[in-house]
C-alpha angles and dihedrals in degrees: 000000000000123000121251095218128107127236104270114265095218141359142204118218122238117224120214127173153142135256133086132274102178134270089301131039115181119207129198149209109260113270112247145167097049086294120217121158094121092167079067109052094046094054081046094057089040097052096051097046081057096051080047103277112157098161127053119184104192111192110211117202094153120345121175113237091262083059103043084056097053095053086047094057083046097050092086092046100064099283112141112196116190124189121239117210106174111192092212144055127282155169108332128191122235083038108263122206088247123112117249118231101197146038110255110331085315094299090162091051093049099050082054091046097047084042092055090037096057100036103114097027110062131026096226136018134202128227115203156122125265084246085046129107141177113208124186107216099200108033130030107247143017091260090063090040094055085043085069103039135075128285140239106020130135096232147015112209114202121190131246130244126168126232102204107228087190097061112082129284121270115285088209114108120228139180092254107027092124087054084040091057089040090062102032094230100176106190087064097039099050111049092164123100136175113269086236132098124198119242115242118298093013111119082337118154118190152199119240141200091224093219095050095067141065115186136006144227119192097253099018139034100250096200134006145199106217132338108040118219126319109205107216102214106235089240083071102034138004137191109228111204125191124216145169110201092171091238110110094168091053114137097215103145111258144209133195117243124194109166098099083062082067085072095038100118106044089043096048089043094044091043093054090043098057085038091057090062093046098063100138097035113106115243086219141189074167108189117268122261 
């Protein structure tokens, strides 16, 4: 019986090597739209070295210069950019009448790709968005986190809760809220969040033990090796998830939330640092073209 299927009409390669980056490499959506929000993506990297991060693998389908230059200081600094040169066509903005080929820039592609290119290098690897993060509530980092869950297993699923950027700033006064607003580090800025939280796998993002998987969706593992799905309860750790729905008078219920001010200092201190070596290098967000 012959398959009905056609030969592939393009393909994307699949790295896979050996060397060590360290216990966490985070991996993220590709870049697209000519992204530049480089204020963004600095308090992103920051964040994350302080939850234990010591990879990043940035994916670039279309970055904006500011944003070019900060991935170029963090290069150094265990910050991996590949380039993404899809042969079809995909998402526009403004909206063009073309179909597009493919889901969102090949997302799916690129966290297969991250997964295959860092299994052997790091024990466990972090799925996320650039406006993601996964925040222990009890300990400081992910070291001490894993030091408290299972073993063995081949991901750790973490749910989802959105922090409104459009509701107002926090009313709570802190030694570096102006720098904070000058850099519009928004972790520290937006400490309300809506009251829900999203069942597993909705909206969920995950760590995994790289050997233990074998393919990926974008909010679940789809197969595995060994060791199934472990479902971190959201009292010991949380996905905050920062989003702007452009409805500031929304009457979502709320609920204040002040764990991010446990990582204030260091994030404030490492923020201003690298910014101090930016100088010329534009916040963003830069206008579209």
């Amino acid at each position: 019986m012959t398959s009905e299927c056609g030969k592939p009409t393009s393909s994307i390669s699949v790295a896979g090597t050996e060397g060590d980056n360290g216990n966490f490499t985070v991996c993220v959506t590709p870049l697209n739209f000519n992204y530049s929000k480089a204020y963004e993506l600095v308090e992103m990297i920051e964040m994350n070295k302080l939850l234990g991060a010591s990879h990043f693998v940035f994916y670039s389908y279309s970055i904006n210069k500011n944003v070019h230059q900060v991935l170029e200081y963090y290069q150094d600094k265990g910050v991996e950019l590949v380039p993404w040169n899809l042969p079809m066509n995909v998402d526009t903005w403004p909206k063009k009448n073309i179909p597009v080929e493919i889901h969102y820039f090949g997302q799916l592609g690129a966290l297969n790709d991250c997964l295959y290119r860092n299994r052997y290098k790091s024990p466990y690897v972090v799925f996320q968005d650039l406006d993601e993060f996964i925040i222990p509530r009890k300990v400081s980092n992910w070291t001490a986190l894993f030091s408290t869950l299972p073993k063995n297993k081949g991901s750790y699923m973490f749910r989802n809760t959105f922090f409104r950027k459009d509701w107002p700033d926090t009313d709570k006064n802190f030694t570096g809220k102006d720098e904070a607003k000058k850099y519009k580090i928004i972790t520290l800025l937006k400490q309300w969040r809506e009251s829900k939280i999203f069942p597993r796998k909705h909206r969920s993002k995950y760590i995994v033990v790289p050997k233990n998987v074998e393919a990926l969706g974008i909010h679940s593992v789809n197969r595995f090796r060994a060791g199934g799905e472990h479902f971190v309860e959201p009292d010991v750790a949380l996905m905050h998830h920062y989003r702007d729905w452009e409805n500031p008078t929304d009457k979502q219920a709320r609920a204040k939330d002040e764990r991010i001010m446990a990582f204030k200092d260091e994030l404030l201190n490492n923020v201003l640092k690298t910014w101090g070596k930016l100088k010329d290098v534009p916040l963003g967000p830069l206008p579209f073209s």
